[in-house]
N, C-alpha and C positions, 0 to 999 in steps of 0.2 A: 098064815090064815088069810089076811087080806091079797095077797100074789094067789092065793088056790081060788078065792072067792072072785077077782080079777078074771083069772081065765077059764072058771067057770060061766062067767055072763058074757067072757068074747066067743065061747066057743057056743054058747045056746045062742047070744045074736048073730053068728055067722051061719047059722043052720037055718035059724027064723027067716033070714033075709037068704037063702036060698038062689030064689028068683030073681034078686034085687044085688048078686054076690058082686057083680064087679060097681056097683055103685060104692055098696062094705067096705071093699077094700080099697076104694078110690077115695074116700071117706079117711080108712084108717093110715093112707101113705100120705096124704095132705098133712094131715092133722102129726105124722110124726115127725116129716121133716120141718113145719113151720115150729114148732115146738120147740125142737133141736137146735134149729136155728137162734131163735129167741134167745132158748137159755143157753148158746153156746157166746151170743154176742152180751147177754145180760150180764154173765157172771165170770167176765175176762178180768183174768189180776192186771192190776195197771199199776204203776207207779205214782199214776195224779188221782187220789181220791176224790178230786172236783168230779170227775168225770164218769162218775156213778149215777147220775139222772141221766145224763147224756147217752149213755150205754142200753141204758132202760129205754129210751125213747128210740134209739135205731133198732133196738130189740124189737120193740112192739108193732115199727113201722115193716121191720123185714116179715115180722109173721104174717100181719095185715099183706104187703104186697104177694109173699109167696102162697098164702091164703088165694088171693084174690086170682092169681095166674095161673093154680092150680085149677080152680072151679074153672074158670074161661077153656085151660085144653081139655078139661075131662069133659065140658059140655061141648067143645069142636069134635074132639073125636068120636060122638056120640057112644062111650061108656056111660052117661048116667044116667040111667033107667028110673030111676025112683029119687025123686027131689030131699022126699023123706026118710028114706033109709041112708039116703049120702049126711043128713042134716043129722041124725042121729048118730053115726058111725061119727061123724066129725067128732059131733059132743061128748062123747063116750070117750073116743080114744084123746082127745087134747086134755080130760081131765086125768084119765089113765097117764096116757106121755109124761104129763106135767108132776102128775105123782112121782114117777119112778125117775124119773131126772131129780128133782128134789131129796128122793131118798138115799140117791147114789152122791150127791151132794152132801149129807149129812155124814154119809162113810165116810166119802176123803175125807172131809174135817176130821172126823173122830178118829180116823188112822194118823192125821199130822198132828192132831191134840195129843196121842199118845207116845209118838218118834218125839216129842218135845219134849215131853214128860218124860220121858227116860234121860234125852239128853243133859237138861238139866236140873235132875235130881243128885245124877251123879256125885257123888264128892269128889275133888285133889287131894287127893293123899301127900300132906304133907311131907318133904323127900329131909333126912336128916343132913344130908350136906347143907353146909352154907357157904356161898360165895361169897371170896372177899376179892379186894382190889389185889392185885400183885406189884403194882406201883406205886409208892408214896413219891406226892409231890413236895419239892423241897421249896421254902418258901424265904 
């Protein structure tokens, strides 16, 4: 429901902005690489969980700069026609991006929450042999 209703409103604002299209999409490719970026640097397994604010902050700082380098070439290359339809597409698609990375993040968990769950639910089946010593020390 929310994914048909999703590309529902990308495909009625990609029609609306028409005139404004490579503004659109100059909007929607900023907005998914800094995103991607973000949460590909936010949500790195590490071994030092000190380093969980830390990650967050280069995170935030790479969107901010790739944010920022993105607007600079797509205003040098004179692509952005409409200040307000780049500002809209932005805002659109980082909440969108942001959703769908979170929700693909909830899969993997729920897919290793349940590979664990089977692991260890499993029983050992008790084997009837028992192993004994075959050497008695003499004392």
């Amino acid at each position: 429901m929310i994914f048909g209703l999703i590309m529902l409103l990308s495909v009625v604002a990609g029609i609306l902005s028409g005139e404004h299209f490579h503004s659109f999409m100059a909007g929607f490719g900023i907005a998914a690489v800094a995103i991607g970026t973000a949460y590909w640097l936010a949500f790195r397994t590490t071994r030092h969980p000190q380093l969980a604010l830390l990650m967050l902050l280069v995170a935030m700082a790479a969107k901010l700069a790739i944010t920022v380098m993105g607007v600079v070439w797509v205003v040098k290359a004179g692509i952005l026609s409409s200040p307000f339809v780049f500002s809209l597409s932005y805002l659109f698609f980082s909440i969108v991006v942001s959703y769908a990375y979170f929700k693909l993040r909830e899969y993997q968990m729920s897919v290793v929450a349940k590979r664990n769950t089977v692991v260890f639910s499993t029983s050992i089946q008790p084997s009837s042999t028992v192993v004994t010593s075959a050497m008695t020390a003499k004392i």
